[in-house]
PAMAR-908917 format. One record per residue (C-alpha): residue in one letter; y, x, z; residue number from 1. Coordinates in Angstrom, 1 decimal, padded with zeros to 4 digits. Each point is the difference from the previous one (the first is absolute). Layout:
% PAMAR-908917
+---------+--------+--------+--------+-----+
: residuo :     c2 :     c1 :     c3 : num :
+---------+--------+--------+--------+-----+
:       A :      Y :      X :      Z : NUM :
...
+---------+--------+--------+--------+-----+
//
This chain:
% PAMAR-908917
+---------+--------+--------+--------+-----+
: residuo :     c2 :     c1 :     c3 : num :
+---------+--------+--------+--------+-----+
:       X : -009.7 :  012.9 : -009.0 :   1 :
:       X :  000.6 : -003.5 : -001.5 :   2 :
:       X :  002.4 : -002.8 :  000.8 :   3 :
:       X :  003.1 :  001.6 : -000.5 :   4 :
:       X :  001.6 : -002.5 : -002.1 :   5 :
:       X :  001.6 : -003.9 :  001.5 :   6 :
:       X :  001.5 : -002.9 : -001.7 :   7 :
:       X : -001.4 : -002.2 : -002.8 :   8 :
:       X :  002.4 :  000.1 : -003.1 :   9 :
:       X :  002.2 :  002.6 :  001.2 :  10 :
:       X : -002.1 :  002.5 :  001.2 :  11 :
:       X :  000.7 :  003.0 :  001.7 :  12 :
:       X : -002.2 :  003.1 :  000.2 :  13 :
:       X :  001.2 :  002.6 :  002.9 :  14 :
:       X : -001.2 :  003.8 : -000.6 :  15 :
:       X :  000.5 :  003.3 :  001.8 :  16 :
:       X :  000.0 :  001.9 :  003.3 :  17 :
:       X :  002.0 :  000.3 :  002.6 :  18 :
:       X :  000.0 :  004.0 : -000.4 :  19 :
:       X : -000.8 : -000.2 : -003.6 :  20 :
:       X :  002.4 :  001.5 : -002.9 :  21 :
:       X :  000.9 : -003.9 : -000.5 :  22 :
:       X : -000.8 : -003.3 :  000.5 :  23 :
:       X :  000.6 : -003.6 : -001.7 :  24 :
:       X : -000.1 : -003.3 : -001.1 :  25 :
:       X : -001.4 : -001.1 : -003.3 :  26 :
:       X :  001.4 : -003.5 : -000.5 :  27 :
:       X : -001.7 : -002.4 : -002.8 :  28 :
:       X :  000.7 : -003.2 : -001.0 :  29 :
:       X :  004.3 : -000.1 : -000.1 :  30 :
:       X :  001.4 : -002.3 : -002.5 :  31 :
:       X :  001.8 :  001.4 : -002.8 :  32 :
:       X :  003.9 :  001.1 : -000.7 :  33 :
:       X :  000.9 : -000.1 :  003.8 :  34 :
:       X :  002.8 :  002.6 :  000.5 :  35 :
:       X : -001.6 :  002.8 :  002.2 :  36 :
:       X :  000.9 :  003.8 :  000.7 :  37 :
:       X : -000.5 :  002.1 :  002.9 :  38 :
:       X :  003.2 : -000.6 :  001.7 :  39 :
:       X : -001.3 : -003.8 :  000.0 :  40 :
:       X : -002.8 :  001.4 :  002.0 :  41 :
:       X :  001.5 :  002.9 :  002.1 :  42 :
:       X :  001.6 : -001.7 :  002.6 :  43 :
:       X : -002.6 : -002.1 :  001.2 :  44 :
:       X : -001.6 :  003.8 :  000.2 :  45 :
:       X :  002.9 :  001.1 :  002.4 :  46 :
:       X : -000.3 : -002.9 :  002.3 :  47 :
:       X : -003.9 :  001.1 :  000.8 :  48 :
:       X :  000.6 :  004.4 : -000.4 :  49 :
:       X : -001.0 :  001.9 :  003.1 :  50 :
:       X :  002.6 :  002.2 :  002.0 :  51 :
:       X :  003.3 : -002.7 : -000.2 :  52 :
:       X :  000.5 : -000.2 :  004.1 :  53 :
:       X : -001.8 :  001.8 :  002.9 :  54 :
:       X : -002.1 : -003.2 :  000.4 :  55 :
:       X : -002.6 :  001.2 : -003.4 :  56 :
:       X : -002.0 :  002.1 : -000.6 :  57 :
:       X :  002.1 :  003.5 : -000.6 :  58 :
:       X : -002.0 :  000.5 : -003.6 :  59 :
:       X :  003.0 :  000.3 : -002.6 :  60 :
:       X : -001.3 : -001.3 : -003.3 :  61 :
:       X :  002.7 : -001.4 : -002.6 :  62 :
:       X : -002.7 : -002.7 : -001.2 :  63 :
:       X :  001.9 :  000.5 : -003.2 :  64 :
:       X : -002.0 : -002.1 : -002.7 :  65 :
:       X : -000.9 :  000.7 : -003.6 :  66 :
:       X : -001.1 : -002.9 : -002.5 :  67 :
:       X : -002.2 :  001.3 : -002.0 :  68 :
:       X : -000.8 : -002.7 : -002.3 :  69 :
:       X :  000.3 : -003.5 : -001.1 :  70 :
:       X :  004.0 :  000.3 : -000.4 :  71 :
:       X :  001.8 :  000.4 : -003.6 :  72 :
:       X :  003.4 : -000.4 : -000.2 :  73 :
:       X :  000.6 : -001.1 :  003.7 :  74 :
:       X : -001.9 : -002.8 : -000.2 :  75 :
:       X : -003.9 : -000.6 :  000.5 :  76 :
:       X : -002.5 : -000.3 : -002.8 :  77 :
:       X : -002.6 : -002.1 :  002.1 :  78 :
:       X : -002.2 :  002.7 :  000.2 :  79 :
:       X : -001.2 :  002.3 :  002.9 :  80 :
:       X :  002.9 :  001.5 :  002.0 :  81 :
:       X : -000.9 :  003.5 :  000.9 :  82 :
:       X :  002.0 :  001.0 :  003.8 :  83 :
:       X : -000.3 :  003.0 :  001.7 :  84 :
:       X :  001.8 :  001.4 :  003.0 :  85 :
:       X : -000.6 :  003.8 :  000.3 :  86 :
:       X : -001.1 :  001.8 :  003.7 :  87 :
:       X :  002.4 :  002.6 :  000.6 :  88 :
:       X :  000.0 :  000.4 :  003.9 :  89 :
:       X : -003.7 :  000.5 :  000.9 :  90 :
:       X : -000.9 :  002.1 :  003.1 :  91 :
:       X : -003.9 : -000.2 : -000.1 :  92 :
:       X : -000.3 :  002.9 :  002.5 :  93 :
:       X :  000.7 : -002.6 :  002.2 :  94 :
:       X : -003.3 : -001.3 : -000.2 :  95 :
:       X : -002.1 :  003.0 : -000.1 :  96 :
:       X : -001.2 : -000.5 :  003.9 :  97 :
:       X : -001.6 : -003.3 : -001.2 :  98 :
:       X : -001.9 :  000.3 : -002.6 :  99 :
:       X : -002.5 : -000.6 :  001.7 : 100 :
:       X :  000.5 : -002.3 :  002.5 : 101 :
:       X :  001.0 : -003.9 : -000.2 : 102 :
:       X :  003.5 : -000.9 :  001.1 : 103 :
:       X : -000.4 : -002.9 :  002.2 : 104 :
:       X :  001.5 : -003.8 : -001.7 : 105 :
:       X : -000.3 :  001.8 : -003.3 : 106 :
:       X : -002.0 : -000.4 : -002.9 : 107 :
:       X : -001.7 :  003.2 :  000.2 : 108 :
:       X : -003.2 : -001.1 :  001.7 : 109 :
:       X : -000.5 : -003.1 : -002.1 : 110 :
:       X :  000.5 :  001.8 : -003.4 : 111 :
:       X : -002.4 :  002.9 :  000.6 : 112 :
:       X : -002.3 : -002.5 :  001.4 : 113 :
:       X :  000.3 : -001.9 : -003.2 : 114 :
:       X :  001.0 :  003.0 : -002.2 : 115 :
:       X : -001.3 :  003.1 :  001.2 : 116 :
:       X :  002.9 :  001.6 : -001.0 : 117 :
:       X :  003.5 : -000.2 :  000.9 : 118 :
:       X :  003.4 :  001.5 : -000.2 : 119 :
:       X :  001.1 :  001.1 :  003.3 : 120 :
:       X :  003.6 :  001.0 : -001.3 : 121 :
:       X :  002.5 : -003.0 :  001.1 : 122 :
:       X : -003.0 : -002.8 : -000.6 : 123 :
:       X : -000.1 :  000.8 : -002.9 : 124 :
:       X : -000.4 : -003.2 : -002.3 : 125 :
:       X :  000.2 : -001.9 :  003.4 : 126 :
:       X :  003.3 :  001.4 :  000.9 : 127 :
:       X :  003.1 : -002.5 : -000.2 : 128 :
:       X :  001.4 :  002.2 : -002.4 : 129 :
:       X : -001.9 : -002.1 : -002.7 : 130 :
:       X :  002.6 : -003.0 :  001.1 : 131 :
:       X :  002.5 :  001.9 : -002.3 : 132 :
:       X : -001.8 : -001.2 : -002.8 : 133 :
:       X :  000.2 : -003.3 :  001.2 : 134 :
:       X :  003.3 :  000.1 :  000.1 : 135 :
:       X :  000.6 :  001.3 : -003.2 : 136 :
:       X : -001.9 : -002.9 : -001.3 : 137 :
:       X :  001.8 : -002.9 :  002.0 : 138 :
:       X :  003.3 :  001.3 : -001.7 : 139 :
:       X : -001.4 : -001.0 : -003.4 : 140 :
:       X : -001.2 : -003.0 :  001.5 : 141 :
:       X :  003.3 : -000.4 :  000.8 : 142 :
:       X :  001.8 :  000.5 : -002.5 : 143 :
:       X : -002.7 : -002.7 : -001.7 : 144 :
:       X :  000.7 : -002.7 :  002.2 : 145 :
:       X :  003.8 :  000.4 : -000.8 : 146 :
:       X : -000.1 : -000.8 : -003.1 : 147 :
:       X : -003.7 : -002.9 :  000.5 : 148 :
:       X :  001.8 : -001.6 :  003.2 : 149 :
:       X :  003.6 :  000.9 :  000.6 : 150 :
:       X :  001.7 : -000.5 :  003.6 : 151 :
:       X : -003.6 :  000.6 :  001.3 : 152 :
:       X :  000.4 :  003.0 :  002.8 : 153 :
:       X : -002.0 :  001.9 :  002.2 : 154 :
:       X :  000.7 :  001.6 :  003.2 : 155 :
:       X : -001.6 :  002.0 :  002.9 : 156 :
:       X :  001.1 :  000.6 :  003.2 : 157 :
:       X : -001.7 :  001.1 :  003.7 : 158 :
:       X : -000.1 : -002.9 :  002.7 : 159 :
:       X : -002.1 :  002.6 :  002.6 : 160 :
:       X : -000.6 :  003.1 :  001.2 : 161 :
:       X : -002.3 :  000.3 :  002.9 : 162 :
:       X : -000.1 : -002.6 :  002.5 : 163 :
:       X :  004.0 : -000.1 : -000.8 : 164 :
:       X :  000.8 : -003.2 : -002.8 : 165 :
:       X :  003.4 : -000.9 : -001.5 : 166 :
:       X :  002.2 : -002.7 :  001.3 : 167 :
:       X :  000.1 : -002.8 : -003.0 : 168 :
:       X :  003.2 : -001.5 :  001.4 : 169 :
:       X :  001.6 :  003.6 : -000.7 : 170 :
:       X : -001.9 : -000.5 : -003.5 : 171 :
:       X :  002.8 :  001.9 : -002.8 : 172 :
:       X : -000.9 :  000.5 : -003.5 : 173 :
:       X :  002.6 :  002.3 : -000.1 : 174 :
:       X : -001.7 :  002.6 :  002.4 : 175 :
:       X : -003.0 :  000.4 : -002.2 : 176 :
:       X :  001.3 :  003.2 : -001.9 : 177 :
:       X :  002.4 :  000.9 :  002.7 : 178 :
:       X : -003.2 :  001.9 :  002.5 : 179 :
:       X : -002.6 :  001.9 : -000.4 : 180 :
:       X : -002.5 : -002.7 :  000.9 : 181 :
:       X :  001.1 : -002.6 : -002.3 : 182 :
:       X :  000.6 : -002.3 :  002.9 : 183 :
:       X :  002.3 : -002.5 : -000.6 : 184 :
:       X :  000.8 : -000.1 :  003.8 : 185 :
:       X :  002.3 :  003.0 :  000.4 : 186 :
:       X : -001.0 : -000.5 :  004.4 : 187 :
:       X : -002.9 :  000.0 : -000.3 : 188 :
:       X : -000.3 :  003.3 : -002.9 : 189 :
:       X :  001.9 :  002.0 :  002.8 : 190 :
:       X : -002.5 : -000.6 :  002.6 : 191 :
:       X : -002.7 :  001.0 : -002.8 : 192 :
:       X :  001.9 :  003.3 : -000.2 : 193 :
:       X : -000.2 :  000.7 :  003.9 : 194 :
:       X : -003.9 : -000.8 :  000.0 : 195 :
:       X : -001.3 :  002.1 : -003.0 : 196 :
:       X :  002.1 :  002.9 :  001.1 : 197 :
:       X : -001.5 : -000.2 :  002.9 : 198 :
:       X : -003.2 : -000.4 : -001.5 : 199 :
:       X :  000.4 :  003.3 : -002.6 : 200 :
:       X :  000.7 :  001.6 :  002.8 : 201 :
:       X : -003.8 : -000.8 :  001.9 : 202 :
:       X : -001.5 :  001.0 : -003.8 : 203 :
:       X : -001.2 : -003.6 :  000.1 : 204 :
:       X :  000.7 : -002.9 : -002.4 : 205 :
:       X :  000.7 : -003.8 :  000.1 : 206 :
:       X : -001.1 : -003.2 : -001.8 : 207 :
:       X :  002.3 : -003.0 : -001.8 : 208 :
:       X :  000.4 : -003.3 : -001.4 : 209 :
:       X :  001.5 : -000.3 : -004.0 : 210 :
:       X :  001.2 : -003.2 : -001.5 : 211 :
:       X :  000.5 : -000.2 : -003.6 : 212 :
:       X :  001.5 : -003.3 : -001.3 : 213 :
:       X :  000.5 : -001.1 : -003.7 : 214 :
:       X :  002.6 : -002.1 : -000.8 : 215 :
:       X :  000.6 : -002.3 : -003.7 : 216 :
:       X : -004.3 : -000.6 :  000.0 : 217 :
:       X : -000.6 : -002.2 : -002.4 : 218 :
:       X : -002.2 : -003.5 :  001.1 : 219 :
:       X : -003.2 :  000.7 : -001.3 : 220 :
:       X : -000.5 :  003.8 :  000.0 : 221 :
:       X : -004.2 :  000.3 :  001.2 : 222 :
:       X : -003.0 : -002.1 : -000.3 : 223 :
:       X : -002.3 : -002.3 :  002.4 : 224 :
:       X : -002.6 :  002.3 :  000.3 : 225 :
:       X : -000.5 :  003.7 : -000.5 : 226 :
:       X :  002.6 :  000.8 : -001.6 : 227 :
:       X :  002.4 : -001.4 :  002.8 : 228 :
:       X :  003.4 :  001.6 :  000.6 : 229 :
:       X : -000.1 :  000.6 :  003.4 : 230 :
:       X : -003.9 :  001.5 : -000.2 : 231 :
:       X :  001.2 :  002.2 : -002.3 : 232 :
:       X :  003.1 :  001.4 :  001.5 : 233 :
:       X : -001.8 :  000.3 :  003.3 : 234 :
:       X : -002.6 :  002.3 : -002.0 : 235 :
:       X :  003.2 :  002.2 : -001.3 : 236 :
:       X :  001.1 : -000.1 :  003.2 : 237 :
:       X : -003.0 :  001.0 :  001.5 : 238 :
:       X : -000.7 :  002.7 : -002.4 : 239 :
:       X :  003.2 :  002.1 :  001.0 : 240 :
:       X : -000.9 :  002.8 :  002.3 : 241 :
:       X : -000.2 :  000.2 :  003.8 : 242 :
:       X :  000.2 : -004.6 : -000.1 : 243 :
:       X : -002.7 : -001.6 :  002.2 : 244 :
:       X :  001.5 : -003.3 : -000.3 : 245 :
:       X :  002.0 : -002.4 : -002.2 : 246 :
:       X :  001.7 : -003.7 :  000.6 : 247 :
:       X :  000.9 : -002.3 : -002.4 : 248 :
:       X :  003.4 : -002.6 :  001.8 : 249 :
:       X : -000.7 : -000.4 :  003.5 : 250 :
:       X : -003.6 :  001.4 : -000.3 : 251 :
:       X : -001.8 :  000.4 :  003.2 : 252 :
:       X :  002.8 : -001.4 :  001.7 : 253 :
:       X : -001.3 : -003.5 : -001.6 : 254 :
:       X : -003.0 : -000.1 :  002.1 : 255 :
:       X :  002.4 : -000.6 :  002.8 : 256 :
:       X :  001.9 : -003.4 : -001.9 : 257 :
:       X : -001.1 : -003.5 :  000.1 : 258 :
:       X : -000.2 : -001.6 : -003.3 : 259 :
:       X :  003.1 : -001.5 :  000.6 : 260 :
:       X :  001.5 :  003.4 :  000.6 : 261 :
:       X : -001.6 :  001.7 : -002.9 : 262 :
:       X :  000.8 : -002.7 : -002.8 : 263 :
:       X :  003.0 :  000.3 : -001.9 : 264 :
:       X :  001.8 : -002.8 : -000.7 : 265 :
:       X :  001.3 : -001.2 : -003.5 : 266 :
:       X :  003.2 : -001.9 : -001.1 : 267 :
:       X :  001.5 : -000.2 : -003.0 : 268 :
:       X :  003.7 :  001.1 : -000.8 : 269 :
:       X :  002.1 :  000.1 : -003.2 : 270 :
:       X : -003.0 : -000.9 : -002.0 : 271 :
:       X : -002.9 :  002.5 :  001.5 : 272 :
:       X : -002.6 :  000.2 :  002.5 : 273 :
:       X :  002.0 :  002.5 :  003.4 : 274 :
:       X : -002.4 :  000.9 :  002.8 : 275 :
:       X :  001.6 :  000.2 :  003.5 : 276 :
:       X : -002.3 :  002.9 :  000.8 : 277 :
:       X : -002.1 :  002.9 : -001.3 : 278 :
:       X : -002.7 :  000.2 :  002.6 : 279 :
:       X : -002.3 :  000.7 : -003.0 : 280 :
:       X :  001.9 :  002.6 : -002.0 : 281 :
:       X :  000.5 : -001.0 : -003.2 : 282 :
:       X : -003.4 : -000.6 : -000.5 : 283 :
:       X : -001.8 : -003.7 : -000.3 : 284 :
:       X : -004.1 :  000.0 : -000.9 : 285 :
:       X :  000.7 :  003.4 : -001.4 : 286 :
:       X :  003.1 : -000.9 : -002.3 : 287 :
:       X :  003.4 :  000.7 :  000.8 : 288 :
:       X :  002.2 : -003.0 :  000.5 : 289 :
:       X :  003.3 :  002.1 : -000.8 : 290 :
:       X :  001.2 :  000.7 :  003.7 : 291 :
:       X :  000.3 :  003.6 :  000.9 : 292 :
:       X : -003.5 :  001.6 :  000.1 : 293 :
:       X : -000.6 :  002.0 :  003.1 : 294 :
:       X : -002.3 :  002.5 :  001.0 : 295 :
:       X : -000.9 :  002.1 :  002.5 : 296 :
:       X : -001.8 :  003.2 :  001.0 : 297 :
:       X : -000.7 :  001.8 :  003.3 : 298 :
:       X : -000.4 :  004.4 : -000.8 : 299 :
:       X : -002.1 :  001.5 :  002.4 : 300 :
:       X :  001.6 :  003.4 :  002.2 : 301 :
:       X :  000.2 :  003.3 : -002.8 : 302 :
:       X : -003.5 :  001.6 :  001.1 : 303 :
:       X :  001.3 :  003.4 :  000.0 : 304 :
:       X :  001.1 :  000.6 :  003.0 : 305 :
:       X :  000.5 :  003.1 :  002.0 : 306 :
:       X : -002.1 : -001.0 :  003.2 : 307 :
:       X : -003.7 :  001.0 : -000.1 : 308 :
:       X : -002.4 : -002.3 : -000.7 : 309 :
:       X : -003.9 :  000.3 : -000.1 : 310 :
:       X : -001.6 :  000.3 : -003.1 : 311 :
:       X : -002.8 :  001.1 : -001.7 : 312 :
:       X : -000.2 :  003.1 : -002.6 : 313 :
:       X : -002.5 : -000.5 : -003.3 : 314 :
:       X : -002.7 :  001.9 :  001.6 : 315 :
:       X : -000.3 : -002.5 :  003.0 : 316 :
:       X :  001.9 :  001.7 :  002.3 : 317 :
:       X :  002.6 : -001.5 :  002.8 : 318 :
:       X :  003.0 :  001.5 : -000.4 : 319 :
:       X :  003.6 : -000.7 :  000.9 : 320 :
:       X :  002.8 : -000.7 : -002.8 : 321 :
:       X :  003.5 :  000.6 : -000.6 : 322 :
:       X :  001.9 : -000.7 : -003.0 : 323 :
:       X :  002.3 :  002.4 : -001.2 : 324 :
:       X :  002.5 : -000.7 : -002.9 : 325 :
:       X :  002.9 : -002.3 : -000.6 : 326 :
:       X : -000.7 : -003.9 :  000.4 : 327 :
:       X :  001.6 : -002.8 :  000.6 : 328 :
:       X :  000.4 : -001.3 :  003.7 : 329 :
:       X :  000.5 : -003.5 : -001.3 : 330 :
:       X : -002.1 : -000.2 : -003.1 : 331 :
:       X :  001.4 : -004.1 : -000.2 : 332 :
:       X :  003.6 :  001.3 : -001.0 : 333 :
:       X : -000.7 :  001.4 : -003.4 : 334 :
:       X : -002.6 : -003.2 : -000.2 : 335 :
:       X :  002.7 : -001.8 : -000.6 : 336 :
:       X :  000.8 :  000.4 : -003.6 : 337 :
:       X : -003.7 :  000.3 : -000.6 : 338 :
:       X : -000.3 : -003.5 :  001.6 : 339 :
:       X :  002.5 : -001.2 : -002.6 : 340 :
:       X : -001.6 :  001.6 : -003.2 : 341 :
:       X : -003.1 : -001.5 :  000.7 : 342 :
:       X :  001.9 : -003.8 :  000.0 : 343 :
:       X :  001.3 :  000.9 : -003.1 : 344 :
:       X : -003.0 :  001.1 : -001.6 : 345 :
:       X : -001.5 : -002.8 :  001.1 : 346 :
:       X :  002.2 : -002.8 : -001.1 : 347 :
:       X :  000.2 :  001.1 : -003.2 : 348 :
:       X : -003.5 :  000.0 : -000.8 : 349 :
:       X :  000.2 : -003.3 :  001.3 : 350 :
:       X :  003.0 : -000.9 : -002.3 : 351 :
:       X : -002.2 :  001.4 : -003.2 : 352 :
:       X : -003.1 : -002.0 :  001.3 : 353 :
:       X :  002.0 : -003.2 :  000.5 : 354 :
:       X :  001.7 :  000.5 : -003.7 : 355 :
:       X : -003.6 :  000.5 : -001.4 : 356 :
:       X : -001.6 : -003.0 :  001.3 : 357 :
:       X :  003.3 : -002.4 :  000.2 : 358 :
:       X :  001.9 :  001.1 : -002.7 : 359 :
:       X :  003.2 : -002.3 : -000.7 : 360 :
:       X : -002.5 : -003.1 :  001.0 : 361 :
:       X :  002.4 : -003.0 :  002.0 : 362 :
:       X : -001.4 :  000.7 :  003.7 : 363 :
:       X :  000.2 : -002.9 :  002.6 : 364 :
:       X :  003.4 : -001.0 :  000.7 : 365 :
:       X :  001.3 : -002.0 :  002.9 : 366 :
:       X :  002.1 : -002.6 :  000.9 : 367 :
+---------+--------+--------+--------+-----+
//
């Protein structure tokens, strides 16, 4: 199986099962004598680990990480940064009545179709468990970017569950770490509660909305073309599992606007360009134009779900299927911090491939 590496000049290579001994990240390309240990890393780890609240998955794994390599003294050396997060809470029994038949919405079908093999434990390689690694690595990235681009921040948050959205007026910053959901409408997150207990209950699962903005973007981050910033955070975004769709500012909402809607308006004050909106996101012909960058991503309903559904079994056969095990009824809650290591990752691989090709050249100034 290829492709399991993203990002241009830091690079990350995932690795690992979901009921493996271990799994990882392999990240290449971080610049020399940044301070990094793992209790840099480990709490980004403890935002994303399974069984925190009766709204996850019930798996307990302390996702405690290991750095391997790539760290003397505290500090990196530039080269490869060996993480791995050991399995300690794998109940593959759970999986022993499919091992031969293909969980609808998953990925079995499709990799023993392309494969001819697969690992029916968990998903194996397509499990979400491989976000840990992800994580891991957009910790580093992190910790990078706070010493490249200081004051710039990321943050995650859910804006929907179901049909059910938050209330922007009741919008509070504050409320982010204060729920379950990372919702920072506190309402709204109590509703949330109601509807997926209700839905655990059933055995069946639910859908959401993420937004993940980044604050302190530098103008310029991307490129025109291919390697544009929003093309490639939508491909992060898109990569994560269980997302069938990403936005980039008001996204699909902008087929809606006029061109007088959409545009956003520029004046100058104290010296600098100010734009009286952010219909676009942060992002102009691919490059950021240093307003907060925002994304979006939809996460399809967890597939493993307690109601029958008709499948079909490796030999041909129709067959009904029930997932057993311990999943999550809202898979978009632990997306979140996923959501956000993948901004990171990304803007710092653009912040090394701006540095390579600008370096300290006088860009174009104004006024």
């Amino acid at each position: 199986m290829s492709f399991n590496s993203f990002g241009h000049l830091f690079r990350v290579t995932t690795w690992g099962e979901s009921h493996g001994p271990a799994l990882g990240a392999t990240v290449d390309g971080c610049p020399p004598g940044i301070a990094l240990t793992e209790s840099d890393i480990q709490p980004w780890l403890d935002r994303r680990k399974p069984g925190q609240n009766r709204f996850t998955t019930q798996r307990r794994e302390d996702d405690a990480v290991e750095i391997l390599s790539g760290i003397y003294e505290g500090r990196t050396t530039g080269t490869p940064i060996q993480l791995m997060i050991r399995n300690t809470d794998q109940r593959s029994k759970d999986y022993s009545e499919i091992a031969r038949t293909f969980r609808p919405g998953h990925a079995d079908i499709t990799y023993w179709q392309k494969y001819g093999i697969r690992d029916p434990r968990g998903g194996g390689r397509s499990s979400a468990r491989e976000t840990a690694a992800r994580v891991a690595a957009g910790a580093v990235a992190r910790q990078v970017l706070a010493t490249l681009v200081p004051g710039l921040s990321v943050t995650g948050y859910m804006v929907q569950m179901g049909a059910r959205a938050i209330d922007r007026v009741r919008f509070d910053r504050d409320q982010i770490d204060a729920n379950p959901f990372w919702s920072p409408d506190a309402e709204t997150a109590a509703l949330w509660a109601a509807d997926l207990d209700a839905l655990r209950k059933d055995g069946n699962s639910v859908g959401a909305v993420v937004e993940v903005v980044a604050r302190g973007v530098p103008a310029g981050l991307g490129a025109p073309i291919y390697a544009k910033l929003d093309s490639e955070l939508a491909a992060a975004m898109m990569s994560i599992n269980a997302v069938k769709g990403v936005e980039i500012g008001e996204g699909f909402a902008s087929a809606a606007l006029t061109g007088v809607e959409n545009a956003d308006e520029i004046q100058m004050r104290d010296g600098a360009p100010h734009y009286l909106s952010n219909h676009a996101g942060g992002i102009l012909g691919g490059i950021a134009t240093g307003q907060e960058v925002v994304v979006r991503f939809a996460v399809k309903p967890t597939s493993s779900i307690l109601t029958p559904r008709q499948s079909v079994t490796i030999d041909g056969q129709d067959t009904q299927v029930v997932t057993k095990g311990r999943h999550d009824p809202c898979v978009g809650i632990r997306a979140v911090p996923v959501g956000e290591a993948m901004m990171a990752c990304v803007l710092l691989d653009q912040v090394l491939m701006h540095r390579a090709q600008m370096g300290e050249t006088v860009r174009g100034t104004i006024g």
